[in-house]
N, C-alpha and C positions, 0 to 999 in steps of 0.2 A: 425490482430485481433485474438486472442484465445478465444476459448468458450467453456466451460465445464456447462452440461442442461440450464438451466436458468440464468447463470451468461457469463459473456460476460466482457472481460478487454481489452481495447486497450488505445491509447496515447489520451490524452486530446486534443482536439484545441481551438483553440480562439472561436470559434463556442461555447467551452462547457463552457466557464468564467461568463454565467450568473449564470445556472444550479450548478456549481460549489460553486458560494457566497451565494446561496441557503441551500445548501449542508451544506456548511461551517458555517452559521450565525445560521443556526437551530438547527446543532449538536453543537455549541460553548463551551456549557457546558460539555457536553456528552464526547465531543473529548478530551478539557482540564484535565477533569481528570486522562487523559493516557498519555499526551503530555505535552509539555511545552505550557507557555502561549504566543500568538502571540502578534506583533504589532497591530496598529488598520488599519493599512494600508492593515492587509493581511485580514481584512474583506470588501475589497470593489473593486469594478469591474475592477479599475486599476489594485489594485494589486494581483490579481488575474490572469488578461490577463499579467503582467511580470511574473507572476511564473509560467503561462504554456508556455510563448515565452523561459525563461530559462530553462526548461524541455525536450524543443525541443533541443534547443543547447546542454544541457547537452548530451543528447542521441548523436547528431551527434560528440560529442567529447569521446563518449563514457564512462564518469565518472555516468553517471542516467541515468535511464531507468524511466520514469513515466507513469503510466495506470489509466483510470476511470473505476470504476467496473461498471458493465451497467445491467440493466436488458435487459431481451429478447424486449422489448417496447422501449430502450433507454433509459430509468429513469436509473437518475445518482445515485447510493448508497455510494456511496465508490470511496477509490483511493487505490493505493498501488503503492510501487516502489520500484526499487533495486538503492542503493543510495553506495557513496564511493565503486566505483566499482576498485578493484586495479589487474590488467592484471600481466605478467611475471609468476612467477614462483607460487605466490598465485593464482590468478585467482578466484577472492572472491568480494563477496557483502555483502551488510548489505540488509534484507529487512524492508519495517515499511505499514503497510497500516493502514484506518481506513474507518469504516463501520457505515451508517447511524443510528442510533439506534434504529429505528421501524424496522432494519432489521437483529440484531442481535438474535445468536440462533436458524437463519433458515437455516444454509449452507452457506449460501453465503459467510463471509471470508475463509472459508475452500476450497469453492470451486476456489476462485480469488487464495490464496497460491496454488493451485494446478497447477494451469494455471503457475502463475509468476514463478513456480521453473521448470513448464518444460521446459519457456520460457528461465530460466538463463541454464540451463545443455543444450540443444540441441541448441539454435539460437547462446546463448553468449557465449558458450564454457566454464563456469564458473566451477569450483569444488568443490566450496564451499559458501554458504550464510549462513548468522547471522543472529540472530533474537534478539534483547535487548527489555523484557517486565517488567514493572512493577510488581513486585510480586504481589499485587492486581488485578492486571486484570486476573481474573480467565479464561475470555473467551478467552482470547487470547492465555492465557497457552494450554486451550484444544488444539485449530486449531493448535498450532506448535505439541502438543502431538501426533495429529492424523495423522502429517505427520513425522513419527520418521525416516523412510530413510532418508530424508529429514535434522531433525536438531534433535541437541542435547539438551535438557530440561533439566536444571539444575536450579534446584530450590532450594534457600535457607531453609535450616527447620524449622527455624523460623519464616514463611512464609507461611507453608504450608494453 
C-alpha cells in the first residue's frame, strides 16, 4: 500500500467489487467522456469481480499493475493502473486512472500519480511511463503537467 496525506492507492480485492460497481455506475457518465464506452457486463458485480481477479493475475504475470485510490476512511474514489507494461531493454508503462467526480480538483489524482510513479521507478524498476489524454480533459492535462519529471505533455495547438 502507498499513501501520500489523504490518498491511499493499493490493489483491488474481490472484497472491493461492490464499492467498485458503485464507483463505476455513478461516474458512468462522467468516466465515458474520457474513456471509451463499456459493455454492460462491466457495470455489474460479475464483471467487476472478473476484472479485479484479472488484475490480480495480470500483476502476478507482470503485464498490469491495478490500484483503488482509497481515502484515509477506505471510500473507494478512483482507480489507476499501469497497464501494457513492456520489461527488456524499454522498461515502460502506460498509465490511465479515473477519479470519482465529486472528487475532482481536490488533489487526489495528483496525489495517486504521485504514488503510482514512485511505485513504477522504485518497486518495478520501470524507466519510463505514458500517459494518452484526451485533449479535452483539461484536468487531466494539469495532474500530468504537475508531474513534468515525470512525463512529457505534448499538447496539440489546436487544442489548447
Amino acid at each position: 500500500m502507498q499513501e501520500e496525506n489523504a490518498v491511499v492507492i493499493r490493489p483491488l480485492s474481490l472484497d472491493d467489487a461492490e464499492r467498485e460497481l458503485v464507483l463505476q455506475t455513478e461516474n458512468r457518465m462522467f468516466f465515458e467522456q474520457f474513456a471509451m464506452s463499456r459493455q454492460e457486463d462491466f457495470y455489474t458485480l460479475e464483471g467487476r469481480k472478473k476484472r479485479i481477479e484479472q488484475s490480480l493475475k495480470d500483476a502476478e504475470n507482470d503485464t498490469e499493475y491495478s490500484f483503488g485510490i482509497f481515502l484515509q476512511d477506505q471510500t473507494l474514489i478512483g482507480t489507476i493502473s499501469l497497464f501494457q507494461v513492456v520489461r527488456g531493454s524499454l522498461q515502460s508503462a502506460f498509465i490511465g486512472y479515473f477519479l470519482d467526480g465529486k472528487h475532482n480538483g481536490k488533489g487526489c489524482a495528483t496525489k495517486a500519480v504521485k504514488l503510482i510513479v514512485e511505485y513504477a521507478f522504485n518497486e518495478l524498476k520501470l524507466h519510463r511511463i505514458e500517459a494518452g489524454v484526451m485533449p479535452h480533459n483539461k484536468a487531466s492535462i494539469r495532474v500530468l503537467e504537475s508531474k513534468k519529471r515525470a512525463f512529457m505533455v505534448i499538447i496539440h495547438p489546436e487544442d489548447k
